[in-house]
ZABAFI-911208 format. One line per 3 residues: number of its first residue (from 0); their letters; for each residue x, z, y negated of C-alpha. Coordinates in pm, whole numbers, m for minus. Layout:
// ZABAFI-911208
NUM	a	X:Z:Y | ...
// end
This chain:
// ZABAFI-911208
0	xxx	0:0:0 | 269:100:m274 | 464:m249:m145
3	xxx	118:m429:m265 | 79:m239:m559 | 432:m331:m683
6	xxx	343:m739:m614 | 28:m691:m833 | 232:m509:m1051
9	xxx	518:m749:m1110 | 204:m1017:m1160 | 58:m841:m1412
12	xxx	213:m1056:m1691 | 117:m1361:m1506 | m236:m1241:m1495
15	xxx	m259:m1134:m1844 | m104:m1472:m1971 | m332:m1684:m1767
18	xxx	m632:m1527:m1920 | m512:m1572:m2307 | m425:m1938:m2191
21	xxx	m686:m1997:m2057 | m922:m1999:m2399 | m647:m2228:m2535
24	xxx	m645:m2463:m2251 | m1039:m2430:m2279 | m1024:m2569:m2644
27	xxx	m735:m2817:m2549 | m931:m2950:m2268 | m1260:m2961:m2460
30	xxx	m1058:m3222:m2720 | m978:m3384:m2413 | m1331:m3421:m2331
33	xxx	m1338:m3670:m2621 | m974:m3825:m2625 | m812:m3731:m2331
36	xxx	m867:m4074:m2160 | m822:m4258:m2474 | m422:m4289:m2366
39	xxx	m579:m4471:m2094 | m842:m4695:m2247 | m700:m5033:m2271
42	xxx	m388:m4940:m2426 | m325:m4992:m2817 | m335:m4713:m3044
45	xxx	m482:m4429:m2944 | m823:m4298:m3091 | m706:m3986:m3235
48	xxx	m530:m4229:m3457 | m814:m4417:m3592 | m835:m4586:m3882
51	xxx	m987:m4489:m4220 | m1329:m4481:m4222 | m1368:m4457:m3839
54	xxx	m1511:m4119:m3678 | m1444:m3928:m3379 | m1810:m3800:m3226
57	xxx	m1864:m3455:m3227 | m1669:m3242:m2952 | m1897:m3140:m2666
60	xxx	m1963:m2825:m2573 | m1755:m2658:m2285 | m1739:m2305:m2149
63	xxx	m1680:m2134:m1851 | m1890:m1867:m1646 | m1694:m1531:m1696
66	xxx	m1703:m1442:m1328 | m1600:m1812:m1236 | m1306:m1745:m1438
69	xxx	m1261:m1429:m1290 | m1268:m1571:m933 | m1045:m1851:m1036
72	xxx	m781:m1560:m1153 | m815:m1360:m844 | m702:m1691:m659
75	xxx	m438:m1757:m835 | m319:m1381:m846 | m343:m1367:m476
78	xxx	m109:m1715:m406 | 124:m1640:m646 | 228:m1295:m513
81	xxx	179:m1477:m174 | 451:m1737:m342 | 695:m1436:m541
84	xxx	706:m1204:m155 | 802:m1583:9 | 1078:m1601:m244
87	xxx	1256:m1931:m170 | 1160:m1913:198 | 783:m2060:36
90	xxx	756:m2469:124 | 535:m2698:m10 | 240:m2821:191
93	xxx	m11:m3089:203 | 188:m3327:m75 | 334:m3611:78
96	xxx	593:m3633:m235 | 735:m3343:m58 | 773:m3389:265
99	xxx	1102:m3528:304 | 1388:m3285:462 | 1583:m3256:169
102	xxx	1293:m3072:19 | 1253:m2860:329 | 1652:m2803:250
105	xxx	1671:m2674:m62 | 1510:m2360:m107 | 1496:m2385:m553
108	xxx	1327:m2736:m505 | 1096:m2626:m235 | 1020:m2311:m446
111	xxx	923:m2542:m754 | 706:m2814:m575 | 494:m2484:m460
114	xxx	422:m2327:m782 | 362:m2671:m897 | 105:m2701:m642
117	xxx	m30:m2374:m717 | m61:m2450:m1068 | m204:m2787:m1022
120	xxx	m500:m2634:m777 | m565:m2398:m1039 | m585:m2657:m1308
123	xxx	m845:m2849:m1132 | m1048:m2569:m992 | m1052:m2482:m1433
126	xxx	m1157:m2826:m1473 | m1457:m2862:m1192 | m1576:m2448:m1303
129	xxx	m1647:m2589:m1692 | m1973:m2594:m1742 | m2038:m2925:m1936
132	xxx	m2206:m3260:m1830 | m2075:m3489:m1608 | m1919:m3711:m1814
135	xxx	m1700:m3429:m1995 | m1604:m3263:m1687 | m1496:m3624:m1522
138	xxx	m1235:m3643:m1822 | m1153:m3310:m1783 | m1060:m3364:m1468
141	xxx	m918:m3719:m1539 | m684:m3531:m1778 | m569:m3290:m1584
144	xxx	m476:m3529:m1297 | m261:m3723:m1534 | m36:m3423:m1596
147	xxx	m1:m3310:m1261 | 127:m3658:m1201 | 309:m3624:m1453
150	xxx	457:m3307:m1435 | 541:m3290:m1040 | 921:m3204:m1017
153	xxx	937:m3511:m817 | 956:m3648:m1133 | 1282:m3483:m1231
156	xxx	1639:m3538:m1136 | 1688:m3172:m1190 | 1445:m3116:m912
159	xxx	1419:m3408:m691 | 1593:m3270:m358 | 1581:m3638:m198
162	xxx	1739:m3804:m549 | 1998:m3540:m564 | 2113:m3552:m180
165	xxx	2077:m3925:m253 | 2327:m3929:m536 | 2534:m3680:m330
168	xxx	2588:m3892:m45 | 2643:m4255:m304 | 2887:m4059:m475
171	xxx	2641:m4096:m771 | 2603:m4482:m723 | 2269:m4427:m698
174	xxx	2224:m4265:m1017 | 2433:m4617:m1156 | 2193:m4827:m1033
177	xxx	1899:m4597:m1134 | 2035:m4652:m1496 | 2048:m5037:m1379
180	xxx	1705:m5042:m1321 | 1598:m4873:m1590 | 1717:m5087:m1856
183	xxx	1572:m5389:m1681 | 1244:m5309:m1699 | 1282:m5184:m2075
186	xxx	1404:m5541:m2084 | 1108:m5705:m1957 | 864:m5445:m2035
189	xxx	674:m5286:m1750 | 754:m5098:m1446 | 885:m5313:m1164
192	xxx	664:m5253:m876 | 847:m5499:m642 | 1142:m5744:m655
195	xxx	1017:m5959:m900 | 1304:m6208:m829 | 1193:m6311:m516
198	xxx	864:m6482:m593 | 754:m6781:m792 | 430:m6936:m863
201	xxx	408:m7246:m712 | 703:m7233:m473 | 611:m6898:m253
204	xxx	282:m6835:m397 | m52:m7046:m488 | 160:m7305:m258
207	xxx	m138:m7433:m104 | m200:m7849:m155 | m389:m7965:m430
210	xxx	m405:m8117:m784 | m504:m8009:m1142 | m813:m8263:m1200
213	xxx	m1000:m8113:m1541 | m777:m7919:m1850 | m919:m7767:m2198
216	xxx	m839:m7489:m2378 | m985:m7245:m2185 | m924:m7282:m1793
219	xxx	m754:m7580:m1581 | m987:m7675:m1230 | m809:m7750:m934
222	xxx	m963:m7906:m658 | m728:m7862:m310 | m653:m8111:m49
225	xxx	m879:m8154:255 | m789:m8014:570 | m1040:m8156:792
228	xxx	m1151:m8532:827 | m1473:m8430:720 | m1576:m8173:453
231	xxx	m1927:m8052:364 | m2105:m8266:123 | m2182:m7923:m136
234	xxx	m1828:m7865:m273 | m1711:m7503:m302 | m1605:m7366:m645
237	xxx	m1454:m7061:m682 | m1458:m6839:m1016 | m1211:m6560:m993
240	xxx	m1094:m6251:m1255 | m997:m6388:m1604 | m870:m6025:m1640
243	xxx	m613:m6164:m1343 | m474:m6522:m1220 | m608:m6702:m962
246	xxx	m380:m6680:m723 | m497:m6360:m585 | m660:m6579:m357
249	xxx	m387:m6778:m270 | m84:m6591:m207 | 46:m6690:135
252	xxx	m98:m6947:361 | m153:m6668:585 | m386:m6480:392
255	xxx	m497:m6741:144 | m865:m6759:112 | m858:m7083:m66
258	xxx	m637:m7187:258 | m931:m7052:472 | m1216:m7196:257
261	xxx	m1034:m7552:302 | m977:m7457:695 | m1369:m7450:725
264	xxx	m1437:m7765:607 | m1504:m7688:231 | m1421:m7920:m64
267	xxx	m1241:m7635:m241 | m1239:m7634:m627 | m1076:m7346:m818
270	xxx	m1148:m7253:m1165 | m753:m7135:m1349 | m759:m6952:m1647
273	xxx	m528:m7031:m1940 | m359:m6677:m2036 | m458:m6673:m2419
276	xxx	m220:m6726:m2674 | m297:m6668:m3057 | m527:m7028:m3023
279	xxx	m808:m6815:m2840 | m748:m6500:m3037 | m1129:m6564:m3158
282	xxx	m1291:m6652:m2822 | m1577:m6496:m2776 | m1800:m6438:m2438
285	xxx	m2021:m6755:m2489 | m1732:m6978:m2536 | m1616:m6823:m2179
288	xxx	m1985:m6940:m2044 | m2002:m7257:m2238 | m1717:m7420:m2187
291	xxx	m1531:m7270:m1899 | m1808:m7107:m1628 | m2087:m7372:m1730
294	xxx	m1840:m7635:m1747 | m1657:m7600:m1427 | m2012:m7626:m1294
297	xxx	m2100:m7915:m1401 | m1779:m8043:m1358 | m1792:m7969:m949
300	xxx	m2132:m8130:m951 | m1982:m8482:m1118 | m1663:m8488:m928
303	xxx	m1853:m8380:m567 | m2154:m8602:m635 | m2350:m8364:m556
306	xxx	m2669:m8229:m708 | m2567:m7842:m584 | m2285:m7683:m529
309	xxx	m2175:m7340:m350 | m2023:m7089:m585 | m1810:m6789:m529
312	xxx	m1692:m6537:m770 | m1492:m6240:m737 | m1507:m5909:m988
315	xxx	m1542:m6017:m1330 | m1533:m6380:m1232 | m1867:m6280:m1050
318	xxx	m2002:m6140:m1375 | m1923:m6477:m1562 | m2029:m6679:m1259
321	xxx	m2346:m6528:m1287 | m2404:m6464:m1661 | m2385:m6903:m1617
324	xxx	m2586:m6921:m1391 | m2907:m6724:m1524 | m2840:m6997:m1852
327	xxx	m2865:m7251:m1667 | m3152:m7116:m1499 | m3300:m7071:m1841
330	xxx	m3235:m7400:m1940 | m3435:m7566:m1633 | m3096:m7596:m1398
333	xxx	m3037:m7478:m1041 | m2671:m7571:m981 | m2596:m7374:m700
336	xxx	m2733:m7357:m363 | m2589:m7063:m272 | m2376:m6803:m458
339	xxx	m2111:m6518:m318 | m2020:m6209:m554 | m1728:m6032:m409
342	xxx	m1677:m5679:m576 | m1914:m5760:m851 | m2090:m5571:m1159
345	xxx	m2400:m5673:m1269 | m2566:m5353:m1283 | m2256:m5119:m1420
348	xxx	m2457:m4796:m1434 | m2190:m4689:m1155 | m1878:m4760:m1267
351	xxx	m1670:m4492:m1108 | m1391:m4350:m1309 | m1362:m4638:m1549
354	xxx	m1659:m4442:m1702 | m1458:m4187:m1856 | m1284:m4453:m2062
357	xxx	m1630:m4582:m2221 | m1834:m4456:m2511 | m1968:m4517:m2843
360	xxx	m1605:m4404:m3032 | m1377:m4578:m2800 | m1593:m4902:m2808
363	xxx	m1648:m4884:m3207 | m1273:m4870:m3250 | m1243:m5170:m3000
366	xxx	m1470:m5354:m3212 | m1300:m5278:m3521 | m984:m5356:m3417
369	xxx	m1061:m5664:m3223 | m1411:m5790:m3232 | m1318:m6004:m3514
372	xxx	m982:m6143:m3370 | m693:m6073:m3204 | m548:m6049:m2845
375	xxx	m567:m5749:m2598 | m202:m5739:m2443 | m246:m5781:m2051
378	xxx	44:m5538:m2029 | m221:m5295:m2153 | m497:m5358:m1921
381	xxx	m243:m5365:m1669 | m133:m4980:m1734 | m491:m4875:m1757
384	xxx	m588:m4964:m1385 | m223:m4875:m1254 | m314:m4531:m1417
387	xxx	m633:m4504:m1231 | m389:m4395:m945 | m105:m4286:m1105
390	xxx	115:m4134:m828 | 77:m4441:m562 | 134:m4697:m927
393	xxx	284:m4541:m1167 | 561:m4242:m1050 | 626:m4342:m703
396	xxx	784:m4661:m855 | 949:m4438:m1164 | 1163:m4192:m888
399	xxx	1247:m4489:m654 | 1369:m4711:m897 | 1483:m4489:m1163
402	xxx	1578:m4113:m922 | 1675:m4251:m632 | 1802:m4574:m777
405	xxx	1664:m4819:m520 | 1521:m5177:m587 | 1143:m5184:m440
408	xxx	1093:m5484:m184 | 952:m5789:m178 | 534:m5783:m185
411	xxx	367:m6078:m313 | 54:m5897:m401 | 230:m5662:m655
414	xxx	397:m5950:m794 | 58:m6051:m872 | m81:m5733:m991
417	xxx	228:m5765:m1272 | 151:m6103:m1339 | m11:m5973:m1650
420	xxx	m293:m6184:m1847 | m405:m6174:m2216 | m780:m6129:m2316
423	xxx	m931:m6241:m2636 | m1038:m5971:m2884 | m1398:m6115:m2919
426	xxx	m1446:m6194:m2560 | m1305:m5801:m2442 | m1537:m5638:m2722
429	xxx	m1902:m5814:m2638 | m1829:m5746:m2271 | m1736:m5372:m2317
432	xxx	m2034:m5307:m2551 | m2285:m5510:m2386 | m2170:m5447:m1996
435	xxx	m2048:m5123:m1913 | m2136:m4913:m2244 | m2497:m5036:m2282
438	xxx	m2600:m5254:m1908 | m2784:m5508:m2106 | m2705:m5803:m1845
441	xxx	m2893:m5527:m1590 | m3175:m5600:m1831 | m3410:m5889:m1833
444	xxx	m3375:m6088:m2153 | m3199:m5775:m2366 | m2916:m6039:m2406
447	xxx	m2877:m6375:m2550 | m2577:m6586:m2442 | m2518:m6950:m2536
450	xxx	m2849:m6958:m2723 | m3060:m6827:m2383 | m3198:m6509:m2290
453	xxx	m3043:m6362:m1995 | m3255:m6269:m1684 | m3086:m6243:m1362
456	xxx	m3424:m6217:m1220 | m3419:m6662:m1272 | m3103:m6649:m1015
459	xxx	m3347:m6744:m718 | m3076:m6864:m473 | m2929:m6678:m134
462	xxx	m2665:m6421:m224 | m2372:m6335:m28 | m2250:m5974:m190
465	xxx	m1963:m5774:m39 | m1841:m5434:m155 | m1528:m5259:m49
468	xxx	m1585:m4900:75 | m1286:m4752:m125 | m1313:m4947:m428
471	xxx	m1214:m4715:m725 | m1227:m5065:m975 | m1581:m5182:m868
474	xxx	m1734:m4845:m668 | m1955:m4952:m366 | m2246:m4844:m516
477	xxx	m2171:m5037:m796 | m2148:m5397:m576 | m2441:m5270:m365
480	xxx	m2647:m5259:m749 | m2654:m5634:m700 | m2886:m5664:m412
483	xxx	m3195:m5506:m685 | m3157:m5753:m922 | m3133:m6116:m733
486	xxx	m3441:m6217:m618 | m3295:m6457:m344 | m3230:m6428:m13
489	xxx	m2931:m6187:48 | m2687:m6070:304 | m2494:m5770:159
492	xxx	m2172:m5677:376 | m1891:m5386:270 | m1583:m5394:411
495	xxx	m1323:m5124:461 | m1006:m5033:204 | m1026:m5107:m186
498	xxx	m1083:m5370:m425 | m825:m5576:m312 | m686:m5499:36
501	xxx	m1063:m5511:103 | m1115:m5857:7 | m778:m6053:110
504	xxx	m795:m5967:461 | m773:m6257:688 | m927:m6286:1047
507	xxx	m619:m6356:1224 | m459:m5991:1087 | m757:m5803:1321
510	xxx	m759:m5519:1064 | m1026:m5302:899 | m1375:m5303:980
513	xxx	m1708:m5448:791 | m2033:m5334:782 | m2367:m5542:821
516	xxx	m2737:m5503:829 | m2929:m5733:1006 | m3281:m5593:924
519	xxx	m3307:m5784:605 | m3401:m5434:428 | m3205:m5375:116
522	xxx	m3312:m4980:m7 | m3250:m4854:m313 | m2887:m4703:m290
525	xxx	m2607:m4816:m65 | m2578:m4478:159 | m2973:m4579:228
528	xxx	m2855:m4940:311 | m2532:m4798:560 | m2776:m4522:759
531	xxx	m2918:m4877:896 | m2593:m5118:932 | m2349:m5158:1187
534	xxx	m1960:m5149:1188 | m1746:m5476:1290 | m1424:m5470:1382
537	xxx	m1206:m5693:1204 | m1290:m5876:904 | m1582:m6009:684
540	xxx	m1442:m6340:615 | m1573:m6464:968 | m1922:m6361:862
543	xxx	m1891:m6525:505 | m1772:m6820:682 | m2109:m6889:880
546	xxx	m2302:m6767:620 | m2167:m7030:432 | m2162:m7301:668
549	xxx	m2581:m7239:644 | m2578:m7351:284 | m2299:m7649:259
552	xxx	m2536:m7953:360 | m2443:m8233:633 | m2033:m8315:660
555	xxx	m1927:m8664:556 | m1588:m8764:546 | m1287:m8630:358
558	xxx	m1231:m8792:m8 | m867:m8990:m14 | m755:m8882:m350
561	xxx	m833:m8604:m592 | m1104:m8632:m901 | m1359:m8872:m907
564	xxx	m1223:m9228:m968 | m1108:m9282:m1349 | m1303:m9032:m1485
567	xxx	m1159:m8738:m1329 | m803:m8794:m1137 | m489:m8534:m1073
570	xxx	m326:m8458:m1408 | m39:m8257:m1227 | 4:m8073:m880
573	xxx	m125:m7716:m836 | m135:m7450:m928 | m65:m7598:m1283
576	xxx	74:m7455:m1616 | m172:m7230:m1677 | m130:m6996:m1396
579	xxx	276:m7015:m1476 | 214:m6896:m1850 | 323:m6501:m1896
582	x	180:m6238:m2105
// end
């Protein structure tokens, strides 16, 4: 008993300190409520540094139950003197930043990663016990993540048992070549993520045949070489991210879906997106309809011969795709037989963490900043979503490269995901306001684009809509959303993994699982729709494929050449300039 008295004792200060810092870190994290995330929210400059004339809303509310407080204290109180009787015999658990031996070797590191972890439990247990709405308490929490990221001793030479032993047994060559590394990517201005050296567009990736057959300002269309001697008489157009380049979906023949699409008969036509320059700084959302979406339509339609076509877009290439299509609707067209949304908004009242970054103040500034012209830097979009998961994107690269001094390998998707594009003020403002701040295009005829009012109610054609189950860019529930606002005959699928591991993942790889309903019931929510589906082994794209196949017409034979005679013939070989153009 007088052993435990004398640990409670010798905590005393710790307990006593904890509760005066705690009403700070209550008003710190109530500030954070508002601009916590604002770091985060697209990059730029940060709201708290608005300028004059702009306003900050009023802080929200926060406070915390006394006894949860209490309780939170006792916890703390009881791990810590669990942690201070250890000593430097206490080892971190659970993390897997810690688990290498030299951790398990060096009693001072070891001792720091566990009061981290301590510290870090009790942050977030602060964060959930606030009593505050949802929204606050997601930022809280949001904010609180970021500096345990942050602040893990992982981070820190002076702590880092694997970097030291590292540098130990290089003789400190490894802390050279951490230097090396660092001032290479000061030089080109992000984090490397993988050996950017190894890749180039057009030679290793987006290598699959085809031709550039339509240019303007906005997007190039390639259409791809036939791989069959007969193709399906509805060509295939795919619109993917302009928030991204194309060549997600093309970045090995192996697990190309453009490859695939081609494989199964399809006359493949792709839409590329220029990366804006200071020419588009005043694009706007329409002109994105109008004369890219709308266009690359029509466009397909001419060059196919065909009265419809089959259409495919994937995340916000989906939300353009469709935003088109319901003009066109409006305007007495039916372009497409058949249309596939792969991880999709068009209802974004579940938008997952992305919601923390989105309200009246942060979109106001937007607006005033760009709205009227101007470019947001892909570099800063690029750090919002790597953010989103900060240890797996952010500081797992920063002690490898910079710690431990080692060059990351080879991986053609995160050359991609630094393959950074530019938006257009205009274009980024209207679709932040109108789509995930205020859901209008969830609305029938609250918007008007290119002159028509929107109602994706008009979209009467068979939808193919797939979800991944992981998905922290489009939630599931957010994809699912879909299925209650086309009219048309649907066929929702989710498939396992996140937004983009979920997607590219070709049959012959037998991985992950997908999920189907064959009932033809589509409830309200998506854990409704799941308590009826079935898991697949293996993945979707079989099951797209045939669902596709059902909507592509008769085959006829393969064209000969690219384009459509004189009117539309191969300008240059893909993937073209645009995709090659860097932020």
């Amino acid at each position: 008993m007088k052993q435990q008295a004398t640990g409670a004792d010798a905590f005393a200060p710790f307990q006593q300190a904890l509760s005066e810092g705690w009403t700070k870190a209550l008003e710190s994290l109530q500030q954070s409520a508002v601009q916590g995330a604002s770091a985060f929210n697209g990059g730029g400059t940060p709201l708290w540094q608005l300028p004059p004339g702009a306003t900050l809303p009023e802080l929200p509310k926060v406070s915390i139950a006394p006894e949860k407080l209490q309780s939170i204290q006792q916890q703390y109180m009881a791990e810590a003197t669990e942690l201070w009787r250890r000593g430097f015999d206490a080892r971190p658990e659970g993390d897997r930043r810690f688990a290498g031996e030299a951790w398990g070797s060096n009693p001072l590191a070891a001792f720091s990663a566990a009061v981290y972890l301590l510290n870090g439990r009790t942050l977030l247990s602060m964060a959930e016990a606030i009593d505050a709405d949802e929204k606050t308490k997601a930022r809280m929490r949001f904010a609180v993540e970021q500096w345990m990221a942050a602040a893990s001793p992982s981070n820190s030479l002076a702590f880092n048992a694997e970097a030291q032993k590292k540098a130990i047994d290089t003789q400190g060559e490894s802390i050279a070549k951490g230097i090396q590394n660092l001032l290479h990517d000061v030089k080109q201005g992000h984090l490397s993520m993988t050996d950017e050296s190894a890749f180039e567009v057009g030679r290793n990736v987006a290598t699959t045949e085809g031709a550039v057959v339509f240019e303007n300002e906005y997007f190039q269309l390639l259409e791809y070489k036939p791989l069959t001697a007969k193709v399906y008489e509805r060509p295939f157009l795919l619109v993917p991210p302009c928030i991204n380049k194309f060549y997600i979906l093309d970045l090995q023949p192996e697990n190309s879906l453009i490859r695939y699409a081609n494989e199964q008969g399809h006359r493949v036509f792709v839409v590329s997106w220029r990366n804006p320059d200071e020419s588009l700084a005043h694009a706007t959302w329409d002109d994105y309809i109008e004369n890219a979406a709308i266009k690359a339509i029509h466009l397909v339609q001419e060059i196919g011969g065909s009265k419809q076509i089959n259409a495919l877009g994937f995340c916000v290439g989906g939300t353009i795709l469709s935003t088109a299509l319901a003009v066109l609707a409006a305007r007495g067209e039916k372009p497409a037989a058949s249309v596939t949304l792969l991880t999709t908004f068009l209802d974004f009242s579940d938008t997952g963490i992305l919601d923390i970054f989105v309200d009246e103040a942060m979109v106001a500034y937007r607006e005033m900043q760009l709205g009227k012209g101007g470019l947001l830097p892909g570099m800063d979009l690029a750090s919002t979503f790597s953010f989103l998961r900060p240890n797996d994107l952010v500081w797992n690269y920063v002690v490898g490269n910079y710690l431990k001094g080692e060059t990351p390998p080879p991986f053609d998707l995160l050359y991609w995901n630094s393959d950074a594009t530019n938006l257009p003020g205009p274009f980024y403002t209207w679709y932040l306001r109108n789509t995930y701040h205020e859901n209008k295009l969830a609305k029938p005829n609250a918007l008007t684009v290119c002159g028509e009012k929107i109602d994706l109610g008009r979209i009467d054609i068979p939808a193919y809509i797939y979800g991944s189950r992981e998905d922290h860019i489009v939630p599931i529930g957010g994809a699912y959303a879909s299925t209650q606002l086309l009219p048309g005959k649907k066929r929702f699928v989710m498939g396992a993994s996140g937004h983009i591991a979920g997607v590219i993942n070709p049959p012959a790889k037998k991985k992950r699982s997908h999920w189907t309903r064959e009932d033809g019931k589509f409830p309200k929510t998506q854990a409704e729709w799941l308590a009826g589906a079935t898991e697949h082994p293996g993945s979707w794209w079989t099951d797209w494929a045939q669902w596709l196949k059902d909507h592509a017409g008769k085959q006829v034979p393969a064209p000969k050449a690219y384009g459509n005679g004189k009117a539309y013939k191969a300008i240059e070989p893909a993937p073209g300039r645009y995709v090659k153009a860097r932020a």
